[in-house]
N, C-alpha and C positions, 0 to 999 in steps of 0.2 A: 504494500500500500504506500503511495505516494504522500511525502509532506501535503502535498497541494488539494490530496481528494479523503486527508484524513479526520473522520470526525470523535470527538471525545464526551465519553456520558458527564453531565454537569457533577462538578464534586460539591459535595458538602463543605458549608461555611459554617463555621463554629464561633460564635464572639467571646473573645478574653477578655478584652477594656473594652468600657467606652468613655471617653472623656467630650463633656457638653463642653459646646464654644458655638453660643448660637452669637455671631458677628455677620451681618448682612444674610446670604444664602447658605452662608456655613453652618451648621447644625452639632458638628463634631467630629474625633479622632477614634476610628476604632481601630483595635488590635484584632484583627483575625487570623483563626488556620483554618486553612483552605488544604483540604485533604485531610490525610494524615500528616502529614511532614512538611508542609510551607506556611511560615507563620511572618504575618504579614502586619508592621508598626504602620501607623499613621494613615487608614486608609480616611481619606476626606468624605463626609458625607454632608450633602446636601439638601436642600428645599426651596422650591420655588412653583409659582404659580399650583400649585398643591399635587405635585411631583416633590418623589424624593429619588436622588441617586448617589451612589457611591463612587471614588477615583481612586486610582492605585496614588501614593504618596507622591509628590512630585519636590523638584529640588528650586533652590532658588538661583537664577540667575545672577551672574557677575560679572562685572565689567571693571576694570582697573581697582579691583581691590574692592568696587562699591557694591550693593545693589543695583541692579537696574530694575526701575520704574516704568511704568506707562503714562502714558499718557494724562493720566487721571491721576498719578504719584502714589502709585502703589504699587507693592513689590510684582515684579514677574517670576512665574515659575515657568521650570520644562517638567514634561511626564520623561523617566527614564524606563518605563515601563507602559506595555500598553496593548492590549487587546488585537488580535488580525481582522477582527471584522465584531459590527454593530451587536448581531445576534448573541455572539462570546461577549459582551462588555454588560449588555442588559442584564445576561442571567448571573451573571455575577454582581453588579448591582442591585439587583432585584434579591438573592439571597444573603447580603450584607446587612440590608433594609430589613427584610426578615427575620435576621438574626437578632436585633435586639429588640424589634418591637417598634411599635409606634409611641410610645409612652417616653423614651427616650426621645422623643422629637418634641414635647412639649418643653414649653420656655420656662426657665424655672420662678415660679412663685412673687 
């Protein structure tokens, strides 16, 4: 079987941490493992428009020692990490979001 026509059953997400940081569309950091054996710090999870989705941790960009900023002055990230196609990134956001519930997305008190 070819890389290119290979498909994989979805693994189970298992949540370790979560750490609330509702700042704009940010929601929080979770710790997951994904499988048995890949355990995964600072996955971003999100909400907007009454969607939630999860992103693999991304790093922050550098430019002469600095951050660099957009447009708007606020830090830029890159993903070093990232899904081959839409369908693989959903189910894995979708079982992230699963993983600790909706009650974690409430704002705290």
């Amino acid at each position: 079987m070819s890389a290119l026509s290979a498909t994989t059953a979805a693994m189970p997400v298992t949540l370790l941490t979560w750490r609330p940081m509702n700042r704009g569309m940010l929601r929080g950091f979770a710790t997951i493992m994904l499988g048995k054996s890949l355990k995964i710090a600072d996955v971003s999870v999100f909400q907007s428009n009454g969607k939630t989705w999860a992103s693999f941790p991304g790093k922050p960009l550098i430019g002469d020692g600095k951050a660099l900023l957009d447009d708007k002055g606020k830090q830029r990230y890159t993903q070093f990490m990232e899904w081959t196609d839409k369908a693989a990134s959903d189910r894995f956001s979708a079982a992230v979001v699963a993983a600790y519930g909706p009650a974690a997305m409430e704002p705290p008190a």
